[in-house]
N, C-alpha and C positions, 0 to 999 in steps of 0.2 A: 752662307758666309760664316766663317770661324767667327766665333767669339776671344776675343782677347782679355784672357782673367782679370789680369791684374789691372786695366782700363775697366773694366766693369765693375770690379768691387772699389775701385778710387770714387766711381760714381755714387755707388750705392754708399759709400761710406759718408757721399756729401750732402747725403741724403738726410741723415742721421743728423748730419750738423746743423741743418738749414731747419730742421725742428726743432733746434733746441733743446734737444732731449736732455734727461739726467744723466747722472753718469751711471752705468747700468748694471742692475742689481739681480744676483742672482738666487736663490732660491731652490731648496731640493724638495722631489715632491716622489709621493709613492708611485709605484707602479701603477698604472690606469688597465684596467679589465679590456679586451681586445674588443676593436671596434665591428663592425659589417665588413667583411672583405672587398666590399665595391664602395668603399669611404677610404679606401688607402691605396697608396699608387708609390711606384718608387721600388729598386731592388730589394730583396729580403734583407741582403748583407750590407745594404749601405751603411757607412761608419757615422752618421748625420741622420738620428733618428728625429723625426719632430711631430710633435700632437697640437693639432692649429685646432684651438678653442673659439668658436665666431658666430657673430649673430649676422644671417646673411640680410637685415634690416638698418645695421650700424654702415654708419658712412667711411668709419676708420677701419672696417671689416672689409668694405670694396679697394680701399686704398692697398689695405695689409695684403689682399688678393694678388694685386698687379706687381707687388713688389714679390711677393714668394714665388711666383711666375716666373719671374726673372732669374731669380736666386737655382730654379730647378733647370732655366735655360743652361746658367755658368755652370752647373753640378750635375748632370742627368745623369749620371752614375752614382751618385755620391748621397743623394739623397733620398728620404724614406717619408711620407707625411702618413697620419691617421686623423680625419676632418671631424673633429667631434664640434657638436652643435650646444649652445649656450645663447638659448634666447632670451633677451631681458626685458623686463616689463615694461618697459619703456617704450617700445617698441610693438605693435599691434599686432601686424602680421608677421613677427617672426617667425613662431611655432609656425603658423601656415606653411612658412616658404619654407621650413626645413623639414614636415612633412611630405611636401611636395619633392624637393630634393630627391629627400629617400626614395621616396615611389618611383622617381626616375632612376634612382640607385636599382632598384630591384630589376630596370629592366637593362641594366650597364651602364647607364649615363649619368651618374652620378655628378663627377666631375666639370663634364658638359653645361648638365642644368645649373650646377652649383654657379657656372661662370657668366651664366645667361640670366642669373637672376641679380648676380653684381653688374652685370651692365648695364640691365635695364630698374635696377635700384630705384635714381633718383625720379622714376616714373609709375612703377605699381605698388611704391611702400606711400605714395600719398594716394592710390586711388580710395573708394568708398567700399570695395571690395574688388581684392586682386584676383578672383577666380578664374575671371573669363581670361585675365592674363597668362594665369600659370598655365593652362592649356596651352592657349598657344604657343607661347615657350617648346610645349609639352610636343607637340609637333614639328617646328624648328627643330628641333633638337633629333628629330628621328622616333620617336617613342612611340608605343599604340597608345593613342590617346584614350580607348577608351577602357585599357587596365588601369591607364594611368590615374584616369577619375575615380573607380570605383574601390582604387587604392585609397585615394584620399578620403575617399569618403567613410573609411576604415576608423574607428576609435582610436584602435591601437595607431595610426599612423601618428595623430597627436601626443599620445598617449607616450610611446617612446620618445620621441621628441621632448617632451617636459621628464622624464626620468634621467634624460643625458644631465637636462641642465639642472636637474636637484644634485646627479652626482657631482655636477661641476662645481656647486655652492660648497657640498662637502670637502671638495678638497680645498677650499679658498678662494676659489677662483671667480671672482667677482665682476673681473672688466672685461669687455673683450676688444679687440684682440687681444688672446694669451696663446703663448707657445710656449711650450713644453720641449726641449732640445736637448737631449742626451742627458735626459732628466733633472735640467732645470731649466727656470722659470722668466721669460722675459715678454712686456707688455708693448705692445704697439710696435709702430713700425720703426720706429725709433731706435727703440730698443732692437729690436730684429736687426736692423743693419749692423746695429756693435757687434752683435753674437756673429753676425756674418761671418766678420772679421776675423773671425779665429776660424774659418771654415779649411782655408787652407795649410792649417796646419793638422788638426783633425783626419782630415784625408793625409797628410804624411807619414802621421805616425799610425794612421791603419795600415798604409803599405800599399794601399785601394788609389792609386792616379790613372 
C-alpha cells in the first residue's frame, strides 16, 4: 500500500510534540572517516545523508530504531544512513551486542541483526550473560553460526567496537541516540522528528523526488 507523505510526517511530527522536546538544536561537525560498507544502506546519491550514533543496550536507541525505519519507509530513495556504534558505560553488554552486530555484518546481515537485537532488547540486556542469545539471533537471522562465534570470540571484534566509541567521545558526542544529517547534529528521537521536517524540501532542492 502507498504511503501518503504528508499523513506520515504530520504523524511523525506529533511524535516530536508528544515528547516534549526542545526546540532543536543544530550543531556542525567534521567529516567522520568511512564506516564498513555492510553498516551503510541507502543510495550513494541520496540528498539526506545521516550517521546514526547508538548504543544497541539504550532503550531510546530501540525507540530511535523504529522511528528511522519509518522515516526510510516515507524516503527510500532519498536517504543514505552509516550505523556507527557508541557504547556507553552504562550499559554492560553494549560492546558485546555491537561486536556481535559486526560479525553478523561480515557475513551481510548487518542490519538484520542490528534489528533483532532492538527487539529482543528489553530481554537479553538483563540476562547474566547474553551469549547463548546472540547465537541464536545469530541463526534466526540466516548467518553460519559457527563463523559467527569464532568472530566474536576475536579481540579485535571488541576491540573495534571501543575505538568507534573513543572516536565518537572525540567528536562530542556523548549521548545517544545522536544523528549526524547533512552534517549536523540532532539528539533523540525528538529531535529527529524536527529535522524530518525539513526532509521534504531537501529532496526539492536536490531535484532527487
Amino acid at each position: 500500500m502507498a504511503i501518503d507523505r504528508k499523513t506520515a510526517l504530520w504523524t511523525l511530527s506529533a511524535v516530536a510534540a508528544a515528547a516534549g522536546c526542545a526546540v532543536l538544536l543544530w550543531h556542525l561537525r567534521a567529516a567522520a572517516p568511512p564506516g564498513p560498507g555492510w553498516r551503510v544502506k541507502g543510495p550513494s546519491a541520496a540528498p539526506i545523508v545521516i550517521e546514526e550514533y547508538t548504543d544497541l543496550q539504550c532503550p531510546a536507541c530501540r525507540k530511535a530504531n523504529e522511528f528511522l525505519k519509518r522515516l526510510e519507509e516515507i524516503y527510500p530513495a532519498a536517504i543514505r544512513i552509516t550505523f556507527r556504534h557508541n557504547p556507553l558505560p552504562m550499559h554492560k553488554w553494549s560492546a558485546a551486542a555491537a561486536a556481535a552486530a559486526d560479525c553478523a555484518g561480515r557475513q551481510g546481515k548487518f542490519f538484520e541483526y542490528a534489528d533483532a537485537l532492538f527487539a529482543g532488547q528489553p530481554d537479553w540486556a538483563k540476562t547474566e550473560n547474553p551469549s547463548a542469545v546472540f547465537d541464536d539471533y545469530a541463526g534466526k537471522t540466516g548467518l553460519d553460526v559457527s563463523a559467527f562465534r569464532s568472530c566474536r570470540a576475536m579481540p579485535e571484534a571488541i576491540a573495534a567496537v571501543k575505538r568507534e566509541g573513543a572516536y565518537a567521545e572525540k567528536r562530542g558526542i556523548d549521548s545517544t541516540p545522536t544523528f549526524i544529517i547533512n552534517g549536523k547534529t540532532v539528539s533523540g528521537t525528538g529531535e529527529l522528528a524536527q529535522a524530518a521536517a525539513e526532509f521534504e524540501q531537501i529532496i526539492r532542492n536536490s531535484g532527487k523526488r
